[in-house]
N, C-alpha and C positions, 0 to 999 in steps of 0.2 A: 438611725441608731440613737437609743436614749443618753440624754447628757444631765451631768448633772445642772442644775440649775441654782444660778444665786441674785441674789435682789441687784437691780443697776438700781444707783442710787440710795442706797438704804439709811440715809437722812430724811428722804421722803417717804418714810413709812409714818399711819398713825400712831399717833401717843399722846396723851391728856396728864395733865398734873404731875408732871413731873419733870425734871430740867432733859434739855437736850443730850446733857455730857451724861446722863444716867442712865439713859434709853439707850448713848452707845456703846456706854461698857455691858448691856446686859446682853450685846451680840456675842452670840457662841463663835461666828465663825472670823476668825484673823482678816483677812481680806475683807471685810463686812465691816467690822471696826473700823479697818485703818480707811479705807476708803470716808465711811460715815464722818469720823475724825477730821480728814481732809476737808470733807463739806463745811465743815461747824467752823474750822480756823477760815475759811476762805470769806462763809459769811460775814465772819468776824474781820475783817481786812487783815488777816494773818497770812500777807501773802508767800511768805520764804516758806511758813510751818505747812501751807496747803501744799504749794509746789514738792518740798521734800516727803511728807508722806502720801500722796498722788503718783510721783514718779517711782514709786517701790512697784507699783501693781500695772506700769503700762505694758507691760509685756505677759502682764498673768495670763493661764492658759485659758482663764475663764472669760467669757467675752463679755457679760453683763459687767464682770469688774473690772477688763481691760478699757470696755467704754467709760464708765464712770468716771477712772483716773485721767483718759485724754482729756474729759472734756474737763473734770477740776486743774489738770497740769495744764491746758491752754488757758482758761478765765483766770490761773494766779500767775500765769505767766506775763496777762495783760498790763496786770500789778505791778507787775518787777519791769516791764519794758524790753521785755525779753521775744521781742516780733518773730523773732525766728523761730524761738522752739514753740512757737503757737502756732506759727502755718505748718512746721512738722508734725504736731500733733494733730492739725485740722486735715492734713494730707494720709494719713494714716488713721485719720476714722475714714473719710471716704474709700481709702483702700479697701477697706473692714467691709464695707458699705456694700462693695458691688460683688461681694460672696458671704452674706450673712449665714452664718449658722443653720440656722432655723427661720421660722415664721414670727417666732418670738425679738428674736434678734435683727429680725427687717424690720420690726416695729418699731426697736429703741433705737435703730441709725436712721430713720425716719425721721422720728422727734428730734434726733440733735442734730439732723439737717437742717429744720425744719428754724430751732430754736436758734445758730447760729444764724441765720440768714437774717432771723427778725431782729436778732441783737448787735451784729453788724450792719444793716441799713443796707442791704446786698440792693444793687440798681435794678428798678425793674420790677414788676411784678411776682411776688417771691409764690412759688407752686404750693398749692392749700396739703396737708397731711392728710393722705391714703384714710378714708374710713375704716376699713379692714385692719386697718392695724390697731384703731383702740383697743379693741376686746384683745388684745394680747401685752397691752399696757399696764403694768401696779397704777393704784390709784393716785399714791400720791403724782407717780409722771402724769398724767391724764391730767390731774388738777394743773400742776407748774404750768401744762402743754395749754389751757386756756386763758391762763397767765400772758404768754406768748402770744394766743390768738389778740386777747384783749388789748396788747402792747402794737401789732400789728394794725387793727382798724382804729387804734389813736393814732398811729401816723399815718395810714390815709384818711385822715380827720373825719370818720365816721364815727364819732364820739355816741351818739343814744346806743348805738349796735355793741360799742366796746365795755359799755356800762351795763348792758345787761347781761355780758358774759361775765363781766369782773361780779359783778354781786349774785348773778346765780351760783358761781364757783365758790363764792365765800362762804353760801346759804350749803352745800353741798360738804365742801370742807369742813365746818365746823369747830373751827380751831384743835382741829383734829393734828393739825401738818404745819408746826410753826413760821417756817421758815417759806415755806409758799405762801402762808397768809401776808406775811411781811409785803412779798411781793404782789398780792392780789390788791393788796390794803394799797399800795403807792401808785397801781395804775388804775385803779377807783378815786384818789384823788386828783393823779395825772388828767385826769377826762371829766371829772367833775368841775375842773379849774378851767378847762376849757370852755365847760358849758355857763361856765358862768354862776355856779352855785358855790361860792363860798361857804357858805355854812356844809354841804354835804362833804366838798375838797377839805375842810379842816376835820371831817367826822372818821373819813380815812385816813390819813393822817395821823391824826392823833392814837385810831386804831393800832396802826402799824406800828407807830413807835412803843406804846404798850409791849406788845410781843414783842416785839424786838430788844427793847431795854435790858429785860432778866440776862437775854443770852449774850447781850454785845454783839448784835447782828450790827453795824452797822453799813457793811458790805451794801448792801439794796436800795438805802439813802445815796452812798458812793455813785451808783450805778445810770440812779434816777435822780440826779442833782438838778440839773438843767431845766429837765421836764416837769419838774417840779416849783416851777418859776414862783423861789424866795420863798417859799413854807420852811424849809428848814431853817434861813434865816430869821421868819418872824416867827417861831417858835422855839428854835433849839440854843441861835446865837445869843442871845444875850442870858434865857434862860439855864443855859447850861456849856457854860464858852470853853470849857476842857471837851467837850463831846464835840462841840462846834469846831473846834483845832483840828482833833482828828480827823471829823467827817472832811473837812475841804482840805488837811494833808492827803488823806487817801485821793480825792477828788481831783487834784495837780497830778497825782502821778498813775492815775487809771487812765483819765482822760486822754493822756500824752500815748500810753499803751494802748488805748483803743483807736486812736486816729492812726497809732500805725499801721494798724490793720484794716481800717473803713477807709484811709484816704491817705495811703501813704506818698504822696504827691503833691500835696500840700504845702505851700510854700507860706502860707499864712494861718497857722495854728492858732485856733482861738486859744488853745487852751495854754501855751507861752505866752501870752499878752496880757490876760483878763486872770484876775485871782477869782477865785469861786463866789465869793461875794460880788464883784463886779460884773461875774457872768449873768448870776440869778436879775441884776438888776436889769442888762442888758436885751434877757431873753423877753424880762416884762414889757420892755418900753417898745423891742420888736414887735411882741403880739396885741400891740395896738393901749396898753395902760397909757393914761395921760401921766404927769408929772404928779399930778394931786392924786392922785388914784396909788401909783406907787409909794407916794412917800406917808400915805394912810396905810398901807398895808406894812411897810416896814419900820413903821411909828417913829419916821422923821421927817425933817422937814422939806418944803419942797426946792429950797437953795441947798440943801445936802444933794437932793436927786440931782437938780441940777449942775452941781459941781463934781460928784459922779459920771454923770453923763460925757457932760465932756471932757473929762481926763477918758473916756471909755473911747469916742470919737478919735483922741487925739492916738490911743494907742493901736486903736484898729486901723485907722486912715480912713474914716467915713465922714458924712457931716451931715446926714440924717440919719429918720429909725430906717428909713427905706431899703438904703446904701448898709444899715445896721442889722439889717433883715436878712439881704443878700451875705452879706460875710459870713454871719451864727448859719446859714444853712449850708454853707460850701461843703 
């Protein structure tokens, strides 16, 4: 039987030159708006405005908009600390999941399997996305969805392989889909930093925050704090210390919301102990930066690093980067 059909996600549809909040009022349909709406507050670390216009449409009869709203009401739920109504919402896409509508609809509970699993750091080899399901994907999901792949082979440190995904998707995008460039743009410098090119890690970067600035995205920064070891530091903090306030307010209280969910058993939270600045430092000197090397890259001195460090020691309970290594991965 035909159904009608409505965009999942209709934040990530194309649109050039012209702001995000203009593209969503020029949606006809109600559910389309407010869903689209819900995206744009969420990107924007408006996590109470996502969660209240998200939770209007979980029950819609329509499934492309009932999915969209779980998955926006579980990510701002993250926000708010709210662990339960995010496993209820994660429990209720997979409900969804094992009698999709259509072929179309096994597609989009695929991807937010899919996307969920990489964004929670699910133990274990997380299962690759069905080929048969793209061609039933809107483009912008397909682009987010290699976003995801690309965010995936950076944490099993296949860095050349996640770099050619994140720049053929950029090259494909076009700054066509703001808000997924945002995201393409920070794991092109997440893996560029790895490889050890500086100058390419600050080209993303500085990419992303461009698009991102007009709309007050700064949700994606929030997101990718850590992995982004001190780029928002040496370029946001001192440059722009009211941006830099909120990015690491959001950052304390997403953090805290995400490890209730990736590791709610944890009796040692980094993300209680270490302020976001002390993290950014922490993750450096874990992935092997000397002293001189970090206090070049956050243009201070190397008895700042050092005097950092060990207040970082004393509050994690470590007394190398080693022992510093193991805690940041628990």
């Amino acid at each position: 039987m035909n159904r009608t059909q409505k965009t999942f996600m209709p934040i990530w549809q194309p649109f050039t030159l012209i702001p995000t909040e203009t593209m969503i009022g020029s949606l006809s349909d109600e559910e389309e708006r407010t869903v689209a709406l819900a995206a744009h507050h969420y990107f924007q670390g408006r996590y109470e405005d996502a969660a209240r216009e998200s939770q209007r449409f979980l029950n819609s009869p329509c499934p492309e908009i009932r999915a969209s709203a779980l998955l926006l009401h579980s990510m701002a739920n993250v926000g708010l600390g709210n662990a339960q109504l995010v496993r209820a919402d994660f429990a209720a896409l997979t409900q969804a999941a094992r009698q999709p509508e259509d072929a179309r609809m096994a597609a989009i509970y695929d991807a937010l399997r899919y996307l969920l699993a990489v964004f929670f750091h699910t133990d274990g080899e997380i299962e690759p996305l069905r080929q048969e399901h793209a061609a039933h994907l809107p483009e912008g999901t397909r682009l987010y969805l290699l976003y995801a792949i690309a965010h995936a082979l950076y944490l099993q440190k296949r860095y050349h392989q996640a770099l050619g995904v994140a720049q053929s998707a950029l090259m494909m995008a076009a700054d066509r889909f703001p808000s997924v460039c945002v995201y393409l743009n920070l794991v092109g410098s997440m893996v560029a930093t790895n490889l050890h090119d500086e100058g390419l890690a600050a080209e993303f970067f500085h990419r992303a925050w461009q698009i991102a600035q007009p709309e007050d995205y700064i949700q994606p920064f929030v997101e990718h704090h850590g992995m982004l070891q001190g780029q928002i530091e040496r370029y946001i903090r001192e440059a722009q210390p009211e941006e830099y306030d909120r990015i690491s307010e959001k950052v304390m209280a997403f953090s805290r919301g995400w490890m209730q969910i990736h590791n709610p058993d944890s009796i040692n939270k980094v993300t209680d102990r270490l302020s976001p600045y002390e993290f950014s430092l922490a993750m450096m000197a874990a992935r092997g930066k000397s002293n001189q090397e970090i206090a070049d890259y956050l243009r201070i001195s190397v008895n700042t690093v050092k005097f950092h460090l060990s207040g970082i020691y004393q509050k994690v309970e470590v007394s190398n980067r080693r022992e510093l290594e193991r805690f940041l991965n628990r």
